[in-house]
C-alpha positions as CSV (number, residue, x, y, z in Angstrom):
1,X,0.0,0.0,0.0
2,X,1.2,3.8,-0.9
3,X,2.1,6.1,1.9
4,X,-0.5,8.1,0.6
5,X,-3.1,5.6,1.2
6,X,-2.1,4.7,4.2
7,X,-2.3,8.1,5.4
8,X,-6.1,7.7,3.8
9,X,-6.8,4.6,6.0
10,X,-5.1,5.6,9.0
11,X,-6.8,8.9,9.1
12,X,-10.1,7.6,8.6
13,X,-9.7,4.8,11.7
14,X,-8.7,7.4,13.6
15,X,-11.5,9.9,12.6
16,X,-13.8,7.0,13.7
17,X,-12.1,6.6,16.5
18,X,-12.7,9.5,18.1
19,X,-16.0,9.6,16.9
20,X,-16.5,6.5,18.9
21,X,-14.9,7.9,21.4
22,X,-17.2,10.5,21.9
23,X,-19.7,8.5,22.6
24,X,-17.9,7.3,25.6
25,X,-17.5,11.2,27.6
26,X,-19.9,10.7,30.1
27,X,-18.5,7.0,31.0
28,X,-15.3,7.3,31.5
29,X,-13.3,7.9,34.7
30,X,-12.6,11.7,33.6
31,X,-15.3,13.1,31.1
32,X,-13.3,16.4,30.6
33,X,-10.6,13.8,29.2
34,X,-12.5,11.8,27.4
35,X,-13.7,15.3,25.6
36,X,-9.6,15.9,24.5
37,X,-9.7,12.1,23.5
38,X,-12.7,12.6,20.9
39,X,-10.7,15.6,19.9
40,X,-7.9,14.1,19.7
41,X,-8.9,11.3,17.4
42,X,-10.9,13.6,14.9
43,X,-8.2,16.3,14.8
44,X,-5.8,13.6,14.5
45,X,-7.5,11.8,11.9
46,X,-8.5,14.8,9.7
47,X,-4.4,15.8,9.9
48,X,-3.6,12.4,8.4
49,X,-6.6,12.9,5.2
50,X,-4.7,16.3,4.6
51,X,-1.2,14.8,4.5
52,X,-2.1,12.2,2.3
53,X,-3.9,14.5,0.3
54,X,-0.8,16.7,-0.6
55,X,1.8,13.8,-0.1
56,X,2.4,14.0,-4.1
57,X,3.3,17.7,-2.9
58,X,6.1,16.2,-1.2
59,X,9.6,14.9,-2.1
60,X,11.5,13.0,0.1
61,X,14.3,9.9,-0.3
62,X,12.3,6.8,-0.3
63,X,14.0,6.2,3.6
64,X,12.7,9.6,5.1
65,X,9.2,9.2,3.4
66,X,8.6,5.8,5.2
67,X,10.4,7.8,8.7
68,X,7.7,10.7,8.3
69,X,4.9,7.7,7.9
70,X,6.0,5.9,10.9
71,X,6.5,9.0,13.2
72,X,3.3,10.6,12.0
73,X,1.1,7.6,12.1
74,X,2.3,6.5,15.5
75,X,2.3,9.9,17.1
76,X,-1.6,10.4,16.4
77,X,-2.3,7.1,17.2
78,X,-0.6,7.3,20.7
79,X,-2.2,10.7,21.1
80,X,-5.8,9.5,20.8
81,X,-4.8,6.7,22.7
82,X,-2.9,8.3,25.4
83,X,-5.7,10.8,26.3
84,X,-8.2,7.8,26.0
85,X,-6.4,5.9,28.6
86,X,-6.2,9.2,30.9
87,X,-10.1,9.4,30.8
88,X,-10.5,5.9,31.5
89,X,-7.3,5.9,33.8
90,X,-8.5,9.2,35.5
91,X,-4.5,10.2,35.3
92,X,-3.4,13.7,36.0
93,X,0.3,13.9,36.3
94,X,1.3,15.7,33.2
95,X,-2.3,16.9,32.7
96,X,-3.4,18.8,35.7
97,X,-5.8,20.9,34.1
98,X,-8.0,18.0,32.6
99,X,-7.4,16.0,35.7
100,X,-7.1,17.8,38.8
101,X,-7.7,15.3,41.4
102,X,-6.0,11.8,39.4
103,X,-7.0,8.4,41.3
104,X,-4.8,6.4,39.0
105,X,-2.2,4.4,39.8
106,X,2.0,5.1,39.3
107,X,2.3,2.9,37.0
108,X,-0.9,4.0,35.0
109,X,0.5,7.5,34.9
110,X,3.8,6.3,34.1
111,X,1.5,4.5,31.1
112,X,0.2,8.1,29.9
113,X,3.3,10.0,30.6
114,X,5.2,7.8,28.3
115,X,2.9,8.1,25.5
116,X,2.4,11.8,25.5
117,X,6.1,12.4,25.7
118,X,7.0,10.1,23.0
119,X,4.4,11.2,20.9
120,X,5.5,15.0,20.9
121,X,8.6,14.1,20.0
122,X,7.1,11.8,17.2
123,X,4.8,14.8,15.8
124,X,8.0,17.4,15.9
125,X,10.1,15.3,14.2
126,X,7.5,13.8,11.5
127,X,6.4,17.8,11.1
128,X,10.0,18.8,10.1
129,X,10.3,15.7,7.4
130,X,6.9,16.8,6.5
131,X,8.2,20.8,5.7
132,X,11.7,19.4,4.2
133,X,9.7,17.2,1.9
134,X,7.2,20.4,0.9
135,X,10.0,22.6,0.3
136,X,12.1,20.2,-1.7
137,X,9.4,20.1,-4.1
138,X,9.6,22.2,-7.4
139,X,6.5,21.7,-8.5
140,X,5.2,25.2,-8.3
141,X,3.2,24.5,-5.0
């Protein structure tokens, strides 16, 4: 399958996703959460429709294209599924605003924590290949 239809399909779970997901708010441990989950999994999926979209916009070796896939695709997967597991989880280390009194456990939090830091670093680094592959293209975009 093409990057650029992955991007398709993997966009369009994830849209689902956090549809689905929004169904859930007022179940979960942490409703205000599970809100940033839902949003999380639309915004998410709607990013990856517009980089597949433009991805013949983009030139890159055939190594960093598959690099931007991976980092983008697992960064807003672990971002849905981070905050998802922080609503169910009711975890509030690194989101105190959205969870202000957590009842989850360490290693719960430790769960979270490592998802949200890995995935910012993920999105950065995806972003950048993203705007080195836009600019390298002559095409007249």
């Amino acid at each position: 399958m093409s990057h650029q239809k992955s991007f398709f399909v993997l966009g369009s779970i994830l849209f689902l996703l956090g549809l689905l997901t929004g169904l859930a708010t007022g179940i979960l441990a942490n409703p205000r959460m599970a809100l940033s989950a839902h949003l999380q999994g639309l915004t998410n999926g709607i990013f990856l429709l517009v980089v597949g979209a433009t991805w013949r916009h983009i030139e890159l070796t055939n190594r960093l294209a598959a690099a931007t896939f991976w980092l983008l695709a697992y960064g807003t997967i672990v971002n849905w599924l981070s905050t998802t597991l922080a609503a169910l989880w009711n975890t509030g280390a690194l989101t105190p605003i959205h969870g202000p009194q957590p009842t989850a456990t360490e290693w719960q939090e430790s769960v979270v924590t490592f998802g949200l830091v890995s995935l910012t670093i993920a999105m950065i680094a995806g972003t950048v290949f993203l705007l080195v592959g836009y600019a390298r293209k002559s095409d007249g975009m």
